[in-house]
C-alpha positions in Angstrom: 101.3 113.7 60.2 99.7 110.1 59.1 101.2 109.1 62.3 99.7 111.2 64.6 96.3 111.1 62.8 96.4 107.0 63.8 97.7 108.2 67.1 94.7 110.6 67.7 92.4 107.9 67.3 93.9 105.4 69.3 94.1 108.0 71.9 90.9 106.3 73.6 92.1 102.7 74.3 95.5 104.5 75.1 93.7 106.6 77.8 91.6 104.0 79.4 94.8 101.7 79.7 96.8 104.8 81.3 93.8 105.8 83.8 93.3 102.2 84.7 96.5 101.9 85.4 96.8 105.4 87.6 93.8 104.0 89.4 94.5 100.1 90.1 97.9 99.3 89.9 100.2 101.3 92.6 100.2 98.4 95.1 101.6 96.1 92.7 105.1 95.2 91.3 106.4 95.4 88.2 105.5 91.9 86.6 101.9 92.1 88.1 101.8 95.6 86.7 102.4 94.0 83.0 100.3 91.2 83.3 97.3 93.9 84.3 98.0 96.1 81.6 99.0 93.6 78.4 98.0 90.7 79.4 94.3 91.9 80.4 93.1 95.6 79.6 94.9 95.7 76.3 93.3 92.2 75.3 90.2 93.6 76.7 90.4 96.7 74.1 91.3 94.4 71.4 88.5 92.2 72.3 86.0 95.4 72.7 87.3 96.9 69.0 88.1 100.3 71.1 91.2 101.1 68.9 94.6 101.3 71.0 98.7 101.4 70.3 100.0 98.0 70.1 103.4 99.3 70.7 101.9 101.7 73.7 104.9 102.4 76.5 103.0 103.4 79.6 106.0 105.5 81.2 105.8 107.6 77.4 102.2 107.9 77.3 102.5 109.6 81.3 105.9 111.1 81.4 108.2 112.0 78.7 112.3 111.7 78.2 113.0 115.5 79.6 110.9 114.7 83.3 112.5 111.2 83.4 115.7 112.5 82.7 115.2 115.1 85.5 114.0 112.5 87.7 116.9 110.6 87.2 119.6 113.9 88.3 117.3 113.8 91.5 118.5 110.4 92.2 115.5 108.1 91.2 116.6 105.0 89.4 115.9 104.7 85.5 114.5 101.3 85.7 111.1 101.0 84.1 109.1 99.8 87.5 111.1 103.2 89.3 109.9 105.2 86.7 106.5 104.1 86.8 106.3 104.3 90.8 107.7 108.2 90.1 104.3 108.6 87.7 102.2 107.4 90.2 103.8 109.7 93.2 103.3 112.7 90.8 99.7 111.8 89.4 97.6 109.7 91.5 94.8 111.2 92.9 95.0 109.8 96.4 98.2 110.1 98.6 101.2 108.2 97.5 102.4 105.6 100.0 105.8 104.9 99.7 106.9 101.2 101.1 110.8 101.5 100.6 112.9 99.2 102.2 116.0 100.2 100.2 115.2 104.0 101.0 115.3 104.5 96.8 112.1 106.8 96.8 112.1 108.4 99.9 115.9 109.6 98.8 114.4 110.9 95.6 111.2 112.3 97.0 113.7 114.6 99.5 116.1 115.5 96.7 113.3 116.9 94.4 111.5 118.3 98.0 115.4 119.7 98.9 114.4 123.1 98.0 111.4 123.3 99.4 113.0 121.7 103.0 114.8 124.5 102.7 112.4 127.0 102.5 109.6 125.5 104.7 107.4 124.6 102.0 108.0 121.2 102.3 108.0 119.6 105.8 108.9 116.4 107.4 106.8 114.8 110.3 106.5 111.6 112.2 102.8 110.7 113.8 106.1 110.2 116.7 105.5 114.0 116.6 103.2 115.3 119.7 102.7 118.4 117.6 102.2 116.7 114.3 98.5 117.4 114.0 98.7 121.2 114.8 101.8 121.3 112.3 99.6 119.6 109.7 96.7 122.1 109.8 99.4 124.8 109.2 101.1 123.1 106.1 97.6 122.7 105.0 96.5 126.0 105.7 99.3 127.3 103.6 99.8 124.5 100.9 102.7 122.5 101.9 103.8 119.8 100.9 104.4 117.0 104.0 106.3 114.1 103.9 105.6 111.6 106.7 108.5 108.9 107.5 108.6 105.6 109.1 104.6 105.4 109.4 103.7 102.0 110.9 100.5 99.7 109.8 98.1 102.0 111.3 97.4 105.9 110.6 95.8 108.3 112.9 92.4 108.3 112.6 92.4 111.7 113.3 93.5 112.8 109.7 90.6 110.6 107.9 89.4 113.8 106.8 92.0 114.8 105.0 93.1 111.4 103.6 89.3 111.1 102.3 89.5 114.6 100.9 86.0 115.3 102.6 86.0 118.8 101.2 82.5 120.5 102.3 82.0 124.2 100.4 81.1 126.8 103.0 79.4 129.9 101.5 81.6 129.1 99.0 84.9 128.5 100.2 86.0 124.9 100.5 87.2 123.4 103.8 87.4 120.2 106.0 86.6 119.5 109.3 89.0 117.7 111.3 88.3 116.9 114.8 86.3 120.3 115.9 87.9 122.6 113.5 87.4 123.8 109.9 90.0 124.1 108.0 90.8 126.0 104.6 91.5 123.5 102.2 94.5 124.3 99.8 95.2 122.4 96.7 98.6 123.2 96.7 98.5 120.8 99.7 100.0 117.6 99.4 100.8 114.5 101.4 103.3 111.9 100.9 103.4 108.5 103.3 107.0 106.8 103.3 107.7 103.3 105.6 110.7 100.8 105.1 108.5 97.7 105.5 
């Protein structure tokens, strides 16, 4: 109990580090990552008196040992910068991009997705795809989840809408516009980017 009554107060500094980190550090590797999170926001808190864990573990404060370990049966590897790449696909707020040259994530990304492959709820496209775009307003009509591979250094400008998230409410039912049409918007719509290079 005297633990988590220290716990509930360092709860601030402890959220700020993990939002920060949500927010700021997906393009980076591990080591960068660290240096970010100890060797500058934590000082910063310590420096600012906003109370934090000294002993904070990022991938604990976001996850726990039950989703990695699920994680982990679906073929992601258990190393900590895996594990925090896996937070970040799960709760970012903007559209994960996957750059995978050993194929790691996008193998675990179609092994938790193998289900939903299955059963159309999940698809795979390429912007390759002529019929990609009309495919896309489906999945998000319906909330699917799509999974585009091998994307190259530029996307279709087309889908800025959607990657923008420039939801408009129409007498009172949310949509985006994307080229000439409106479009329901779904939240159980997601997109996933995945490239080797």
């Amino acid at each position: 109990m005297e633990n988590f009554k220290e716990d509930k107060v360092r709860l601030v500094g402890d959220c700020l580090t993990a939002a920060s980190f949500l927010s700021y550090s997906g393009p980076f590797n591990y080591v960068l990552r660290n240096k970010m999170i100890f060797d500058h926001w934590k000082q910063d808190l310590i420096e600012k008196n906003i109370p934090n864990k000294e002993d904070f573990k990022l991938e604990l404060f976001l996850s726990d040992e039950v989703e990695m370990s699920k994680w982990a049966s679906e073929s992601l590897p258990t190393d900590e910068l895996s594990i925090q790449n896996g937070i970040l696909t799960n709760n970012s707020s903007r559209w994960p991009l996957c750059i995978d040259p050993q194929m790691q994530a996008i193998n675990w990304i179609k092994e938790r997705e193998r289900e939903n492959l299955k059963n159309g709820k999940t698809i795979i496209l390429s912007f390759n795809n002529e019929k990609y775009l009309k495919l896309l307003e489906n999945a998000m009509r319906f909330g699917q989840t799509v999974i585009f591979e091998a994307i190259g250094t530029e996307i279709d400008p087309m889908i800025d809408p959607i990657l923008e998230k420039n939801i408009v409410v129409e007498a009172g039912i949310e949509v985006v516009f994307l080229g000439d049409q409106k479009l329901d918007w779904s939240y159980d719509f997601k997109m996933i980017f995945t490239t080797k290079i």
